[in-house]
C-alpha positions as CSV (number, residue, x, y, z in Angstrom):
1,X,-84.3,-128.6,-14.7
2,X,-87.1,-130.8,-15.7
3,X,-87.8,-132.0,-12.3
4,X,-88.3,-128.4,-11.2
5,X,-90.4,-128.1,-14.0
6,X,-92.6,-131.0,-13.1
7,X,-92.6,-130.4,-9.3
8,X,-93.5,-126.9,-10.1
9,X,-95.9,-127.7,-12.1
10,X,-97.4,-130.6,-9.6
11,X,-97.6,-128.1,-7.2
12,X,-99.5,-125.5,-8.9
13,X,-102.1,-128.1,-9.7
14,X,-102.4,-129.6,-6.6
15,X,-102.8,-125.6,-4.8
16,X,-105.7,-125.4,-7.4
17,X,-107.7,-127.9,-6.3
18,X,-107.1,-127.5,-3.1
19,X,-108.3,-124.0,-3.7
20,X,-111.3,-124.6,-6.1
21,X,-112.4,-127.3,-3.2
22,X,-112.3,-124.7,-0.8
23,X,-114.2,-122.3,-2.9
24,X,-116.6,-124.9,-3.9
25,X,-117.0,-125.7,-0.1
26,X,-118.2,-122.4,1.3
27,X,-120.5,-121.7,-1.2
28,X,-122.7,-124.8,-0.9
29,X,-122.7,-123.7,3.0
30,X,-123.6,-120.3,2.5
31,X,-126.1,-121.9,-0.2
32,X,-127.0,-124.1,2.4
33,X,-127.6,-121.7,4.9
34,X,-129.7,-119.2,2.8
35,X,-132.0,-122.5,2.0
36,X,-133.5,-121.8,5.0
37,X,-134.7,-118.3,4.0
38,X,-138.0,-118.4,2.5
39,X,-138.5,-115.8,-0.3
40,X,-142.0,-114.9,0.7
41,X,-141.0,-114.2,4.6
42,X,-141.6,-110.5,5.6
43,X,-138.2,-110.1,7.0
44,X,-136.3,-111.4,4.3
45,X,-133.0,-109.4,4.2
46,X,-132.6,-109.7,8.1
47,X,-133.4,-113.8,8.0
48,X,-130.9,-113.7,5.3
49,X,-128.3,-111.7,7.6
50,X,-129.1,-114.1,10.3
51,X,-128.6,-117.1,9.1
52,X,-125.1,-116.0,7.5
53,X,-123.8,-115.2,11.1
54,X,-125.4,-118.2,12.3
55,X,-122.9,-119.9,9.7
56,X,-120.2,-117.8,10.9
57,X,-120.8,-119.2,14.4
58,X,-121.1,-122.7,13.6
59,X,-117.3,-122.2,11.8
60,X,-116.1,-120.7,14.6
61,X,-117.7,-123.8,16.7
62,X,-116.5,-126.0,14.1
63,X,-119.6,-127.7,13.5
64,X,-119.2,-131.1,12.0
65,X,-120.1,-130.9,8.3
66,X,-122.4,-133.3,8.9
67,X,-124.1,-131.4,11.4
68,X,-123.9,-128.4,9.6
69,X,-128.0,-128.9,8.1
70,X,-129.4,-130.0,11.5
71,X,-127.5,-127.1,13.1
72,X,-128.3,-124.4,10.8
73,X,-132.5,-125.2,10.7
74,X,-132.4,-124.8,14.4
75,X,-131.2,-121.8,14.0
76,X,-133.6,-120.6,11.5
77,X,-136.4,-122.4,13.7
78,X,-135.0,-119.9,16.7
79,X,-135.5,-116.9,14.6
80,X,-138.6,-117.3,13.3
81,X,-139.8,-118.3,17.3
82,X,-137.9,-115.2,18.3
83,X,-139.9,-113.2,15.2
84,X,-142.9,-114.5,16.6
85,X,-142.4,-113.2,20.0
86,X,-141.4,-109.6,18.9
């Protein structure tokens, strides 16, 4: 009984921090991602959308996560050329 106590509770530790890390992960890239939205830029709410399916995308590429910054300010560079030629 006390080795299902301890295993239990080694497991339920260890699925914590797994979980916190993975919380802790996707909000520094969707803070990340928004960094790239300035505050005074006319079309804030849309840049804003933009650049959180431009995060989407790059998960679904599975951008490296060291190529995640480089990656992303193109992508905000495209859509402020893009707003630009509207």
């Amino acid at each position: 009984m006390d080795y299902f106590i301890i295993a239990i509770a080694t497991l339920s530790g260890l699925y914590f921090h797994w979980w916190l890390y993975v919380r802790i992960k996707r909000w520094s890239n969707r803070d990340l991602a928004l960094s790239f939205v300035e505050h005074e830029h006319p079309e804030q709410q849309l840049k804003q959308d933009y650049m959180l399916k431009q995060l989407e995308l790059a998960q679904q590429q599975k951008v490296a996560h060291k190529q995640l910054p480089k990656w992303l300010e193109q992508a905000a560079h495209a859509f402020d050329q893009q707003q630009r030629n509207s």
